[in-house]
C-alpha positions in Angstrom: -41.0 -1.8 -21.0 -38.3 -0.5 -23.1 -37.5 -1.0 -26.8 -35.1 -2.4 -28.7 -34.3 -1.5 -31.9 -36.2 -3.0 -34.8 -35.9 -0.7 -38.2 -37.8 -3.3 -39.5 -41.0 -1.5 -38.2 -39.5 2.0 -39.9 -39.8 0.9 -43.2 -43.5 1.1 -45.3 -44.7 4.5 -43.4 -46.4 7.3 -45.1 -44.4 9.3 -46.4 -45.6 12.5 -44.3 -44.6 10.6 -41.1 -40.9 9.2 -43.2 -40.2 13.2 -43.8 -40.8 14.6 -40.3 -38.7 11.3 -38.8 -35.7 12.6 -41.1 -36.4 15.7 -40.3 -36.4 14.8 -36.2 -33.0 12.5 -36.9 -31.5 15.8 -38.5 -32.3 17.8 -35.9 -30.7 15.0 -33.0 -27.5 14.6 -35.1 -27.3 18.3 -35.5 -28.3 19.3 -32.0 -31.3 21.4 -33.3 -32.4 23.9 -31.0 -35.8 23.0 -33.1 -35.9 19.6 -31.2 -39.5 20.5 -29.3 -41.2 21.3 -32.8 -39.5 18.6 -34.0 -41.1 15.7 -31.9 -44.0 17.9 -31.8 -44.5 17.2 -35.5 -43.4 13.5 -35.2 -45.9 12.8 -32.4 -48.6 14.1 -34.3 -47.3 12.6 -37.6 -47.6 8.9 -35.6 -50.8 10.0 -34.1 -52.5 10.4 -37.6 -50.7 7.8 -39.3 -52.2 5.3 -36.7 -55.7 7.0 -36.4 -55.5 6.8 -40.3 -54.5 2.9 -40.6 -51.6 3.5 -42.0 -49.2 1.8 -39.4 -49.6 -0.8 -37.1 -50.3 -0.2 -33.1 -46.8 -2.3 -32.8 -45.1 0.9 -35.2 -47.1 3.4 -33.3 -45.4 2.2 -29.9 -41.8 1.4 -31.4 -42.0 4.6 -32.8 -43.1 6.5 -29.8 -40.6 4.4 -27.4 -37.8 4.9 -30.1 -38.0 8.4 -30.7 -40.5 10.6 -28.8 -39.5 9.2 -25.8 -35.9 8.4 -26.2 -36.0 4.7 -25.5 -34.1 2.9 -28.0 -31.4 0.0 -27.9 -32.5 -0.7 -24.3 -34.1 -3.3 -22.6 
């Protein structure tokens, strides 16, 4: 199932996991030839922000649908 957007589940994140999602969002506007180390470092950034309590399994999978794999504002 696809996601649609909910920023609502972007806000309270560590802030290790807010810096490498700006830093992801850069690269996209900017059309980063970086993009693979990009989501690389997002993916893993979820990954321990989840194993670590920090978000929520619904923010883990909005984030993953959203932005690792390209998901967004569908349904």
């Amino acid at each position: 199932m696809m996601e649609k957007k909910k920023p609502y589940l972007e806000k309270l994140l560590p802030t290790y996991l807010e810096k490498d999602l700006e830093a992801y969002k850069k690269g996209l506007e900017e059309n980063s030839s970086l993009l693979d180390c990009l989501v690389n470092e997002l993916q893993g950034s979820i990954n321990s922000a989840f194993v670590d309590g920090e978000i929520t399994e619904e923010q883990c999978d909005y984030l993953y649908a959203a932005y690792v794999y390209g998901e967004e504002d569908s349904e």
